[in-house]
C-alpha positions as CSV (number, residue, x, y, z in Angstrom):
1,X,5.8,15.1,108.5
2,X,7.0,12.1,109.7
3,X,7.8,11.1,113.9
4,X,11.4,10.7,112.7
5,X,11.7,13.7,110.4
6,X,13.5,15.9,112.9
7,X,15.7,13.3,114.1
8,X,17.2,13.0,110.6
9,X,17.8,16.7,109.9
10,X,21.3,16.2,109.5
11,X,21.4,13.5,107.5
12,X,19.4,14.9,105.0
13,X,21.2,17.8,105.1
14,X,24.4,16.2,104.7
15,X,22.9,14.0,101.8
16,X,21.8,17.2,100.4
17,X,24.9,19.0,99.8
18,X,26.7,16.4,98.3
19,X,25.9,17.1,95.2
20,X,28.2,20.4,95.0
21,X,30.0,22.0,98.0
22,X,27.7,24.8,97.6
23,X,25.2,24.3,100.9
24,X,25.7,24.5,104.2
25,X,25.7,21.2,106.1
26,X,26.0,23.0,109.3
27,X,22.2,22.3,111.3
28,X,21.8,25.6,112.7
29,X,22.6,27.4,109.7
30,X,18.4,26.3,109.1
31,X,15.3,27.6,110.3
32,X,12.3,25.5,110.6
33,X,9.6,27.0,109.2
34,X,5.9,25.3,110.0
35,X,2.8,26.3,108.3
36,X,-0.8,24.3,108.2
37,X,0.9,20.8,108.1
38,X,4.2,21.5,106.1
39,X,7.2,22.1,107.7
40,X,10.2,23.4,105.7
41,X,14.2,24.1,106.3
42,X,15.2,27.6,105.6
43,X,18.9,29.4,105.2
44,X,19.4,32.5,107.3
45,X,21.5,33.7,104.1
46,X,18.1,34.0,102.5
47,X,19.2,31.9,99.4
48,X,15.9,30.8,98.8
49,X,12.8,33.3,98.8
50,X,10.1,32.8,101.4
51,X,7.2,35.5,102.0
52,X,5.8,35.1,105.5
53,X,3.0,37.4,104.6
54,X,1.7,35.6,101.5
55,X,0.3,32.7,104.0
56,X,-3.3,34.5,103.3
57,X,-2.0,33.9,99.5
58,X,-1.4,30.1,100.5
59,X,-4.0,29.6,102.9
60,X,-6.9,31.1,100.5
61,X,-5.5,28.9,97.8
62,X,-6.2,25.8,99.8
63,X,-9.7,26.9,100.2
64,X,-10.1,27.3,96.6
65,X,-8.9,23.6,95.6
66,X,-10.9,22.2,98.1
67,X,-14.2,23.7,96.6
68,X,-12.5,22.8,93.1
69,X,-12.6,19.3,94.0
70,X,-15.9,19.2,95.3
71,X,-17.4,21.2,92.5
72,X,-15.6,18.9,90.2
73,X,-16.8,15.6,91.5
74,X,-20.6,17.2,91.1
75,X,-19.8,18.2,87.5
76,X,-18.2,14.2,87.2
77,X,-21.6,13.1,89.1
78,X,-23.8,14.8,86.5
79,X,-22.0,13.7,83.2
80,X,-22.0,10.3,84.1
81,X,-26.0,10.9,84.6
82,X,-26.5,12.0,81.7
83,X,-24.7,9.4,79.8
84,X,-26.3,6.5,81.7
85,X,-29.7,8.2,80.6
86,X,-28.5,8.4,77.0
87,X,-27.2,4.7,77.6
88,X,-30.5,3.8,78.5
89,X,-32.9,5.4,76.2
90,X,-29.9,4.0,73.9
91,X,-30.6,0.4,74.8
92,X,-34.6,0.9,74.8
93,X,-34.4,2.2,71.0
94,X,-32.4,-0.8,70.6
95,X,-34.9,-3.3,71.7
96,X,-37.5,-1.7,69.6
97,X,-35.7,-1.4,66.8
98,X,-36.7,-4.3,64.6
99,X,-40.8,-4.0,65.0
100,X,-40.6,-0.4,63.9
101,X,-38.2,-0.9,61.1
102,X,-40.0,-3.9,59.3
103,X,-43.1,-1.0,59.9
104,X,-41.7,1.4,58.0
105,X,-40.0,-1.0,55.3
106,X,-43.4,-1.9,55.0
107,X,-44.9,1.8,54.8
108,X,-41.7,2.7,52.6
109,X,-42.4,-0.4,49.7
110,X,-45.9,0.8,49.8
111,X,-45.5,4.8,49.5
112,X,-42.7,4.4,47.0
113,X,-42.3,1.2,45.5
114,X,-38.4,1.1,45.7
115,X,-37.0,-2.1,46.8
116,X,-35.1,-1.9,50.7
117,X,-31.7,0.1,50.9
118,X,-32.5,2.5,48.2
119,X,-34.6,5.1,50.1
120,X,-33.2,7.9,51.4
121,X,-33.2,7.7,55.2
122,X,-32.9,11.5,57.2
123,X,-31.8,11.2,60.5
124,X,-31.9,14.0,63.3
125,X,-28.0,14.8,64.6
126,X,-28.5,14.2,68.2
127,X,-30.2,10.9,68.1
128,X,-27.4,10.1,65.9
129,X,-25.6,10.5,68.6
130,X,-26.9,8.6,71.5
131,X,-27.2,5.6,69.0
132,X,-23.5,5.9,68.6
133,X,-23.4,5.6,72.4
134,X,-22.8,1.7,73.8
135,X,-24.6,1.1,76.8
136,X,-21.9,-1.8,77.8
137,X,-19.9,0.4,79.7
138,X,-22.8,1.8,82.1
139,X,-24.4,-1.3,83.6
140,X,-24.1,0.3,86.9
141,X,-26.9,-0.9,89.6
142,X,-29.6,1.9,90.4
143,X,-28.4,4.1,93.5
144,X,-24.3,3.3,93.0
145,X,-22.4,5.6,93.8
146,X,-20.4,7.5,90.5
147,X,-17.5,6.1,89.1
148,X,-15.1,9.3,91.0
149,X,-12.8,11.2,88.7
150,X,-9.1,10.9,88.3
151,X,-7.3,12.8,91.4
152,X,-5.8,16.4,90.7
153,X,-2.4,17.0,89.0
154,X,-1.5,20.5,89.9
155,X,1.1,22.3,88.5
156,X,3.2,25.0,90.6
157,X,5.2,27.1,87.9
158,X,7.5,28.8,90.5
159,X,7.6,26.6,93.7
160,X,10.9,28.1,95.1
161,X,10.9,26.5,98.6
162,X,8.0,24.6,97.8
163,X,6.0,24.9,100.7
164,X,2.7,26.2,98.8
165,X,3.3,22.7,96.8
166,X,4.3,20.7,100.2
167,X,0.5,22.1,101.5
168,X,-1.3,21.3,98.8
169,X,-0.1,17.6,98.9
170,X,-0.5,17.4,102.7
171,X,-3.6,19.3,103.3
172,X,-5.6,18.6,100.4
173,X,-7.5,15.7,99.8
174,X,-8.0,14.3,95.9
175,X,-4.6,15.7,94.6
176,X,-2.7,12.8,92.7
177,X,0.7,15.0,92.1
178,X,2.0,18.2,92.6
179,X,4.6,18.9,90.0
180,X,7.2,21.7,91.6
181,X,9.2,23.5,88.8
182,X,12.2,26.6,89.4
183,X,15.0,27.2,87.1
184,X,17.1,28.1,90.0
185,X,19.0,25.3,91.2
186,X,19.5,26.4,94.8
187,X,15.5,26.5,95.1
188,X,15.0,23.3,93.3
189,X,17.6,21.7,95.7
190,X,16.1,22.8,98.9
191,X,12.3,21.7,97.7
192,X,13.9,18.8,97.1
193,X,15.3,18.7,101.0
194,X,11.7,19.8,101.9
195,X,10.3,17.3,100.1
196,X,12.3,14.5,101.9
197,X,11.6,16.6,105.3
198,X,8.2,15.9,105.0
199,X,7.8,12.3,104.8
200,X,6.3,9.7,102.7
201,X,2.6,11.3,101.7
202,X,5.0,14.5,100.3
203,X,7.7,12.4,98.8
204,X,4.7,10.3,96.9
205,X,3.0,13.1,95.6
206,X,5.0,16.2,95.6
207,X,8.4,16.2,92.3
208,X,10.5,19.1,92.0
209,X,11.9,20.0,88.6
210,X,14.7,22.4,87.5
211,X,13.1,24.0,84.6
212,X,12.1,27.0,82.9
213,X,8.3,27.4,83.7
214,X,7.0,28.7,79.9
215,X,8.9,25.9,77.9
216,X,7.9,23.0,80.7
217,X,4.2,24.5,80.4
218,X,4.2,24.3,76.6
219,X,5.6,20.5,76.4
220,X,2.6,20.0,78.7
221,X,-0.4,21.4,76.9
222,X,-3.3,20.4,78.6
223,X,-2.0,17.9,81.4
224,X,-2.9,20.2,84.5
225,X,-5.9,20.4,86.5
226,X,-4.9,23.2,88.3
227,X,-1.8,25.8,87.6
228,X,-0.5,28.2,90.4
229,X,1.6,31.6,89.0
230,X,3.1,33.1,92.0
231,X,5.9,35.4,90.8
232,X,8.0,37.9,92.2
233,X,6.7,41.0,90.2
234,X,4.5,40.0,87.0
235,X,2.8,36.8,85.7
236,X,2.6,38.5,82.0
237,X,5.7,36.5,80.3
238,X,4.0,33.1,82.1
239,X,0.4,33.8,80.4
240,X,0.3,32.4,77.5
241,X,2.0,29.3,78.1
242,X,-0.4,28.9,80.8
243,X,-3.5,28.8,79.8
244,X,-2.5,26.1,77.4
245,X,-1.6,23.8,80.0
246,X,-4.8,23.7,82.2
247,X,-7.1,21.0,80.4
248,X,-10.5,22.0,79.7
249,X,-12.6,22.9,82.5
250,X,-9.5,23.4,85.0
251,X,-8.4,26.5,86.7
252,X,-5.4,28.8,86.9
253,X,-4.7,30.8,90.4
254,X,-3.0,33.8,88.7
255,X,-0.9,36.4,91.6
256,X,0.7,39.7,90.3
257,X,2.7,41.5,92.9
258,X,3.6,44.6,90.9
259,X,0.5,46.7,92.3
260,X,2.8,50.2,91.4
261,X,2.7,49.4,87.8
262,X,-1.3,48.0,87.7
263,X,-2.4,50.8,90.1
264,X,-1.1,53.6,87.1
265,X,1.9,54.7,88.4
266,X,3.8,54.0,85.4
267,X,0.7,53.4,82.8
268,X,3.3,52.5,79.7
269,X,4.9,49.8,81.5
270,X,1.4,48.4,82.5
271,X,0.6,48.4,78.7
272,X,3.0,47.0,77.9
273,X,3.2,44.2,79.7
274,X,-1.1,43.7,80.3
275,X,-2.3,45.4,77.4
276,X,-4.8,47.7,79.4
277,X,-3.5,51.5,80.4
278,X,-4.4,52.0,84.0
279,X,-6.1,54.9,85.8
280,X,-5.2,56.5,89.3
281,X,-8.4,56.6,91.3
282,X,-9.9,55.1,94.5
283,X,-10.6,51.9,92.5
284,X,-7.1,51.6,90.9
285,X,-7.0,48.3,93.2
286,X,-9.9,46.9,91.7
287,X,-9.0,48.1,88.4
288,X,-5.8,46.3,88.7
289,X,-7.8,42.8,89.0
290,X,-9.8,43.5,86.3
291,X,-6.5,44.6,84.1
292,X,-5.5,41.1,85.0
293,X,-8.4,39.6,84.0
294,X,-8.4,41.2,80.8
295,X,-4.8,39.8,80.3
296,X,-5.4,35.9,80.7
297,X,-8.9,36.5,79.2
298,X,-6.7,37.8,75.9
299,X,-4.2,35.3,75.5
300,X,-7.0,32.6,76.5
301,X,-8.6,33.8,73.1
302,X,-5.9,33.0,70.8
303,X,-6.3,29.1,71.6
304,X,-10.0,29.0,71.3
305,X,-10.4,29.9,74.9
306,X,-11.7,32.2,77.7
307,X,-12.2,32.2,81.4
308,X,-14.6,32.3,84.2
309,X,-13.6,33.6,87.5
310,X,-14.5,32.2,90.5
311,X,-12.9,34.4,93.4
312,X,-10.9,37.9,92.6
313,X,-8.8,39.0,95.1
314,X,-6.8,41.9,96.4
315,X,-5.2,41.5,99.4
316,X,-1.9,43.3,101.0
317,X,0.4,44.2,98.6
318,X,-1.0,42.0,95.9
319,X,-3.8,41.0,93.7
320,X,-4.8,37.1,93.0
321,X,-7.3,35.5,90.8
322,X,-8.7,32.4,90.0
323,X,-10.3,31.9,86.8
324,X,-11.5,28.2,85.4
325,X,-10.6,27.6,81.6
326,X,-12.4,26.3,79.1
327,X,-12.2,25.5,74.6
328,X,-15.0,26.6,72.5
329,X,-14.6,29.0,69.7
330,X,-18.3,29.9,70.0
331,X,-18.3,31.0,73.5
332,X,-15.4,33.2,73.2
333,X,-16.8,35.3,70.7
334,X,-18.5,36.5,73.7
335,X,-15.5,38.4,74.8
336,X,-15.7,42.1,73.8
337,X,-18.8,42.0,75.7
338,X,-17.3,41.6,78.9
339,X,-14.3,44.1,78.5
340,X,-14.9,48.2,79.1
341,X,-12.6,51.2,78.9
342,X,-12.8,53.6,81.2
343,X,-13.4,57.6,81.5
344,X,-12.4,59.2,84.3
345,X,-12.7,62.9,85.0
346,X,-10.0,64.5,85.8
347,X,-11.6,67.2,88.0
348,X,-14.5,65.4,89.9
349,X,-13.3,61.3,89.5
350,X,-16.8,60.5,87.9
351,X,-16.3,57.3,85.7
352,X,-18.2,56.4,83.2
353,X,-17.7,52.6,80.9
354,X,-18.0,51.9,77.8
355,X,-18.0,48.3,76.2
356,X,-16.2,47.1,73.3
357,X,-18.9,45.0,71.3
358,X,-22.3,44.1,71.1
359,X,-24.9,41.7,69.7
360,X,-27.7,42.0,67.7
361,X,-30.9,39.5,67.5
362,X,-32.2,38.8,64.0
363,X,-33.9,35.7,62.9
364,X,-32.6,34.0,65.7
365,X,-29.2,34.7,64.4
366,X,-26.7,36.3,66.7
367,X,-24.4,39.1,64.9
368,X,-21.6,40.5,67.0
369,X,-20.8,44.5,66.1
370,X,-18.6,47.5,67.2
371,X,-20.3,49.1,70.9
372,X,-21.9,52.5,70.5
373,X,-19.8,55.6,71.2
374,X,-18.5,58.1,72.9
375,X,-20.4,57.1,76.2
376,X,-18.8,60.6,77.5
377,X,-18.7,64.8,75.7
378,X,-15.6,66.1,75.0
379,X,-16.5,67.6,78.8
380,X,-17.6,66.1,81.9
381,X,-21.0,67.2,82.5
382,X,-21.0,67.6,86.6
383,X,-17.3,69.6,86.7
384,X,-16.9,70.5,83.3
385,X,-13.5,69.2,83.1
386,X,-11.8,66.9,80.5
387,X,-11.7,62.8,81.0
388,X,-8.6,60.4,81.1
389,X,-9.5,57.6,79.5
390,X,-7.8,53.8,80.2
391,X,-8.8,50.1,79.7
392,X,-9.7,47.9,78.1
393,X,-10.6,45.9,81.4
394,X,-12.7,43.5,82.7
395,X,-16.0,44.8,83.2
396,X,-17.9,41.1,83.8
397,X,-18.5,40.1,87.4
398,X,-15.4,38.9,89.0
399,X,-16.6,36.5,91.3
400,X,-19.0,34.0,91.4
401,X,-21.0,34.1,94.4
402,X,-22.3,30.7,95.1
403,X,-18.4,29.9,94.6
404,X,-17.6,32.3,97.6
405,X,-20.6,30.9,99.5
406,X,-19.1,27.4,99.2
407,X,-15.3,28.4,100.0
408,X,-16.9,30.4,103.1
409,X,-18.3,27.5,104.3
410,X,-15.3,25.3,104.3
411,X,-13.2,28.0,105.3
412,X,-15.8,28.0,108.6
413,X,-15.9,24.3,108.7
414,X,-11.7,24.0,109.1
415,X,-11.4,26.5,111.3
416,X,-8.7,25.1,112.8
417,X,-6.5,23.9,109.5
418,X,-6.3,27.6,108.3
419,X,-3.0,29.4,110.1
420,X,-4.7,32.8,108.3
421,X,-8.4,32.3,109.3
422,X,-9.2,35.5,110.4
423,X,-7.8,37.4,107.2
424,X,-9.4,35.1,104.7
425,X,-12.5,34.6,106.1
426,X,-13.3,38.4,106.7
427,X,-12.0,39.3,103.1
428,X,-14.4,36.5,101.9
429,X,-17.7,37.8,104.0
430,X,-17.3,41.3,102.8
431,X,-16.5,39.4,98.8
432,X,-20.1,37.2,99.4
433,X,-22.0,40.9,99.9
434,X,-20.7,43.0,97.1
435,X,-22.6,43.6,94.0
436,X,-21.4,40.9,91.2
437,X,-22.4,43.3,88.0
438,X,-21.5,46.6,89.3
439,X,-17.7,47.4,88.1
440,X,-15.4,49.8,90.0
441,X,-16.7,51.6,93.0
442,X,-16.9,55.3,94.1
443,X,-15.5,56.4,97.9
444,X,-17.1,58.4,99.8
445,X,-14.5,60.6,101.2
446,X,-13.1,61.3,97.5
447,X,-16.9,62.5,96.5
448,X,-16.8,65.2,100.2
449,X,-13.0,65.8,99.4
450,X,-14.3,67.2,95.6
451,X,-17.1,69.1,97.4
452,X,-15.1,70.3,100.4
453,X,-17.7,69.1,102.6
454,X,-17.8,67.4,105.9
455,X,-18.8,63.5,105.1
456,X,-22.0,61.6,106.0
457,X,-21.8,58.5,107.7
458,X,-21.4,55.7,105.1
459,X,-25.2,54.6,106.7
460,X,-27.1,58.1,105.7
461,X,-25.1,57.8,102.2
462,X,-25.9,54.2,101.7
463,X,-30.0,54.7,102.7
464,X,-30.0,57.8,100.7
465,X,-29.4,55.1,97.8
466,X,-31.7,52.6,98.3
467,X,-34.4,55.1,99.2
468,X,-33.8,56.5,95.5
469,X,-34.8,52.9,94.2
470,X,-31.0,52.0,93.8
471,X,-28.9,48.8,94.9
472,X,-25.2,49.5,96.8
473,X,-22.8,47.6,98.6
474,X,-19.3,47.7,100.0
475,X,-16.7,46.5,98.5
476,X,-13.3,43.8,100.0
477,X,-10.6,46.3,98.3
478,X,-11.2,49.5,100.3
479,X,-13.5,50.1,103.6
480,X,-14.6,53.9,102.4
481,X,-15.3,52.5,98.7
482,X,-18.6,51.9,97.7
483,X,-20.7,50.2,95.0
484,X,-23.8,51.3,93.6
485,X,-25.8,51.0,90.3
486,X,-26.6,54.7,90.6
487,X,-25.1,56.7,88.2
488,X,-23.6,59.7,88.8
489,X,-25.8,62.3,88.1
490,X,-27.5,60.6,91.2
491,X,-24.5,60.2,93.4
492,X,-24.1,64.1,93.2
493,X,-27.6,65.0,93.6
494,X,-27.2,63.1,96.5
495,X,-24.4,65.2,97.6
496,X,-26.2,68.1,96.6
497,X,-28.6,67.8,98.8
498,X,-26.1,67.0,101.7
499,X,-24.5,70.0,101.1
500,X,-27.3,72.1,101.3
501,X,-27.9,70.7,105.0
502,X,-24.4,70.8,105.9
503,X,-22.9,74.3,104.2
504,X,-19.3,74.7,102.8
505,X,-17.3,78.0,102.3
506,X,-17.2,79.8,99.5
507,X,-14.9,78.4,97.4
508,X,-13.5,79.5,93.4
509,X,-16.2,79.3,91.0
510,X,-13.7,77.4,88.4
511,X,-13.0,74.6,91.1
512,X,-14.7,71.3,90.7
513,X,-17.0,71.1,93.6
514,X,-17.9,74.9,93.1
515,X,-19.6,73.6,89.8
516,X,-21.4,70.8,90.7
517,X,-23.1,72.7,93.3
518,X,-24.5,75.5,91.1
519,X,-26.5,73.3,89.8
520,X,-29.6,72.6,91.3
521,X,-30.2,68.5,92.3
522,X,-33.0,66.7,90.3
523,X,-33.7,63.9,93.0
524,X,-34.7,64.9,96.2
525,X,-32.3,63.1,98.3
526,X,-34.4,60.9,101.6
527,X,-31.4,60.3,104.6
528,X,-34.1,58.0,106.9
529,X,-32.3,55.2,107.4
530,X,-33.0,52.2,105.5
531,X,-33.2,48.6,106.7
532,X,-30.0,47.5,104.4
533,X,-28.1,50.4,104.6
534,X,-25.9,47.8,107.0
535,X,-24.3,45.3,105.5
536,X,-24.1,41.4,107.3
537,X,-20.9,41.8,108.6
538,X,-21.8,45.5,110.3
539,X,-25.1,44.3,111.8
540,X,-23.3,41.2,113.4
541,X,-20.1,43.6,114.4
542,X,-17.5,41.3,113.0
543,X,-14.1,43.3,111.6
544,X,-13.9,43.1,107.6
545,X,-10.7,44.9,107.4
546,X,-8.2,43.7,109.7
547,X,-4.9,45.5,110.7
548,X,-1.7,43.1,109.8
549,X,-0.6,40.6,112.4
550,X,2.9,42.1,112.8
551,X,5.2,44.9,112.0
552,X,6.8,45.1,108.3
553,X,3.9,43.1,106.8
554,X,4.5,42.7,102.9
555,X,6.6,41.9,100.1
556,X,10.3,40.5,101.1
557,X,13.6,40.6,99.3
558,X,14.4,38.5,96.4
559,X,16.4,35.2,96.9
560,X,20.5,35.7,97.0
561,X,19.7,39.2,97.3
562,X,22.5,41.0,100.4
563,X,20.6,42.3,103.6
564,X,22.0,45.6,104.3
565,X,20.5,47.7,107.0
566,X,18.7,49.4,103.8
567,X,16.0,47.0,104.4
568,X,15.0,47.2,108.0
569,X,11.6,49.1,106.5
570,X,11.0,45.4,104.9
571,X,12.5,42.9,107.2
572,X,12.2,45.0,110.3
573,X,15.4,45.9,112.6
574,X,16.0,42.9,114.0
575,X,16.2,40.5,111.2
576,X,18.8,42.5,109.6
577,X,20.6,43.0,112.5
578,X,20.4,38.6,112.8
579,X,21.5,38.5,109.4
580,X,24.4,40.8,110.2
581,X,25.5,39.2,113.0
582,X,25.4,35.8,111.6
583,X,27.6,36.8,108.3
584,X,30.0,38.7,111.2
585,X,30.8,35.1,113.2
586,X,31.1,33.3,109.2
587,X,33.7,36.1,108.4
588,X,35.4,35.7,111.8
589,X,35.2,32.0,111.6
590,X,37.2,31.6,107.7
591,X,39.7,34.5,109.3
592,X,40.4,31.9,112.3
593,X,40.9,29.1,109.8
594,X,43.1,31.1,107.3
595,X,45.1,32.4,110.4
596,X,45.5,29.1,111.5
597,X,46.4,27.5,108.2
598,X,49.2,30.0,107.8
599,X,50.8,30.0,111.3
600,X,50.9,26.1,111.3
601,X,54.5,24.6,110.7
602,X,55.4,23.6,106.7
């Protein structure tokens, strides 16, 4: 912001309201609000929404561009390599050209007589191609540096206050503009105050619009580098208009709040809206991000599309994922191998996936069929219980690691320029260690709370894994939940053998864990502790799962919306109580002024 931004607050927020008599021009009617290097003016009537908790939203986003950028000026780097090479071997062909045509004019008048132009001339595609390619516009000098490409336009689809927008264009470097669309005209008028509050490099980069996000997207197709969906509730009616406006090889950051509907408690809804019917287990987080994934992945397809994630996220009360975007009809052919449904046993929570398609090799042809089936009998074979099934969902890795290693390392290297540091960088460590091709996860204390058992320490359990020749790992959506490529006729051997250490009471033979422990374990389970049955994070003693900075950490009310004292379990006490007080001296103030009106002489 500029030196003299303060000093003008009310001017600009005179100049503001004269457009209708609608906002207050009174200064302290407006909290300043300073996050990273934005600063923006906020109502205490909460006519504009602003969550203080999704700063790890904003501040993880950042991180995310910036290893965008990067990644995208070594992909620019590279092209240009290549073409300079094919301008090159381009020009050489060029220069002998002549000597090896009049050779095999020559050869050709000899081997068939026919006079020049009439024989037939077969030419392989790709050099076809580099000889179509002039080398005028690559006379660059050996070791310059590459031509850089154009800087970022970034699209935010529901700015609101615009401060996500204002901190992209002040914190991030290589971003050319940062459109701001709402279809509320309160919001669109205070990012446009913001805006002004924040001086020159935000007024040259950073345009609000008033407009409805899924028509300005479609008038757009292709234009954006970068989208950012960050609704109140779903993203599903924003999808599809989307992931036509991010140009090939771009990304979309994609945030669903609505966790109650993803996480199965109302499993029509969620089908409705994502396609994919959710399950309630100890992964229903993770399930969520993968339902999401599915979604974008889906309407992606019907444009010749798909996506590759980058990061997947659940964090709070949300979920948020960032997926690149890019056009080939081959490629996403590729797509029912990457989606599952799921059966879950409904006595004993053993899951079990089973893909939708898969290929076949034959004379170096690819053919793309129908995947096998059932994965799963009618009955679960530990509990002898029946399965709930759900899906489809995204059963591809959902991160890709060396892009987590590389958004680590800036997050590390700016210590300083993220407010949220602690939160992201944590949830990022414990994302760089988890297994990329392992979907879903099993918890620990669900697996003893089946058995009715006391637990073993998540070390035993995890060495008792790796010593039966398996791979596991934590995972960033739950601290009991863990990932493992053993299936689960191991996991409950595992258990088995626990359990015959560490008796339980009898229980009823038709109960779950009475069942899996009549029968006898196959794999003799080895406790000794193992060298990586501690993760990174655990042998260095750094937190991976941090408590929230405050009380009433989550979602907030909607703009406009009344605060009642209702709400203190959201706001906490004493906002409500400021908000109550403050509407109290506005009532008392227009009583005043009407009393005074009507006792002044006619």
């Amino acid at each position: 912001m500029d030196d003299g931004g303060a000093e003008n607050h009310e001017k600009l927020l005179h100049k503001s309201s004269t457009g209708n008599g609608t906002t207050s021009t009174d200064p302290n009617d407006y909290t300043i609000i300073k996050e990273g290097e934005a600063e923006i003016l906020m109502h205490a009537r909460n006519e504009v929404f602003f969550n203080k908790a999704q700063v790890n939203n904003r501040d993880l986003s950042i991180a995310v561009l910036r290893t965008f950028i990067s990644k995208r000026k070594e992909e620019h780097a590279e092209m240009l390599a290549k073409r300079n090479k094919a301008a090159r071997k381009a020009s050489e062909d060029a220069h002998s050209g002549p000597v090896e045509e009049e050779k095999e004019e020559a050869q050709t008048m000899h081997d068939s007589g026919k006079p020049n132009g009439e024989c037939e001339v077969h030419m392989d595609p790709s050099q076809n191609e580099s000889c179509d390619i002039s080398p005028e516009p690559f006379k660059t000098t050996e070791g310059k540096a590459p031509e850089e490409p154009k800087p970022l336009r970034v699209l935010e689809a529901l700015a609101a206050s615009g401060l996500r927008a204002l901190r992209y264009a002040c914190e991030v470097e290589g971003i050319g503009k940062v459109v701001a669309l709402d279809n509320d005209k309160a919001s669109v008028e205070a990012c446009k105050r913001n805006i002004k509050y924040n001086g020159s490099v935000a007024l040259s980069k950073v345009e609000s619009h008033l407009a409805d996000a899924r028509v300005f997207m479609l008038t757009h197709l292709k234009e954006f580098d970068m989208v950012d969906l960050d609704p109140y509730g779903s993203p599903s009616v924003f999808l599809d208009s989307a992931v036509q406006s991010v140009v090939d090889g771009g990304m979309l950051m994609c945030t669903a709040t609505d966790m109650a509907v993803l996480c199965g408690g109302n499993g029509e809804v969620c089908y409705s809206k994502y396609g994919s019917y959710p399950l309630k287990g100890k992964y229903c987080h993770e399930m969520a991000l993968r339902i999401l994934l599915a979604c974008i992945e889906s309407h992606a397809n019907r444009y010749k599309r798909y996506i590759v994630p980058v990061l997947s996220v659940q964090m709070d009360f949300y979920v948020r994922v960032f997926v690149r975007i890019f056009t080939s009809a081959s490629a996403m052919k590729n797509t029912p191998l990457k989606l599952s449904y799921v059966y879950q046993c409904i006595g004993c929570d053993s899951f079990h996936l089973q893909c939708l398609g898969r290929t076949v090799e034959k004379n170096k042809s690819v053919r793309y069929l129908p995947g096998f089936g059932p994965v799963v009998p009618q009955e679960c074979n530990h509990c002898r219980k029946k399965f709930n099934m759900g899906g489809p969902i995204w059963s591809a890795p959902i991160h890709d690691q060396e892009w987590v290693a590389s958004i680590l390392a800036n997050v590390k290297s700016m210590k300083s320029r993220y407010p949220a540091y602690d939160r992201i960088s944590a949830v990022l460590a414990t994302i760089s260690e988890e297994l990329p091709d392992v979907p879903l996860f099993v918890s620990l204390h669900s697996l003893c709370a089946t058995l009715k058992c006391t637990s073993p320490s998540a070390v035993m359990f995890r060495s008792a894994v790796i010593n039966g020749g398996y791979r596991i790992s934590g995972t960033h959506v739950n601290p009991l939940g863990l990932k493992s490529d053993a299936p689960m006729d191991v996991i409950w051997d595992i258990m088995r053998c626990w359990v015959k250490n560490h008796p339980v009471k009898a229980q009823s033979p038709d109960q779950s864990g009475s069942v899996i422990l009549a029968k006898e374990p196959t794999l003799q389970a080895n406790f000794a502790r193992a060298v990586a049955s501690l993760s990174k994070a655990q042998a260095k003693k750094v937190a991976r799962f941090l408590p929230n900075p405050e009380r009433h950490w989550g979602p907030k009310l909607r703009a406009g919306r009344h605060i009642t004292s209702k709400h203190a379990s959201l706001l906490g006490p004493e906002a409500v109580n400021n908000s109550i007080n403050h509407e109290r001296d506005e009532c008392n103030a227009k009583r005043q002024k009407t009393d005074n009106s009507t006792s002044s002489p006619s």
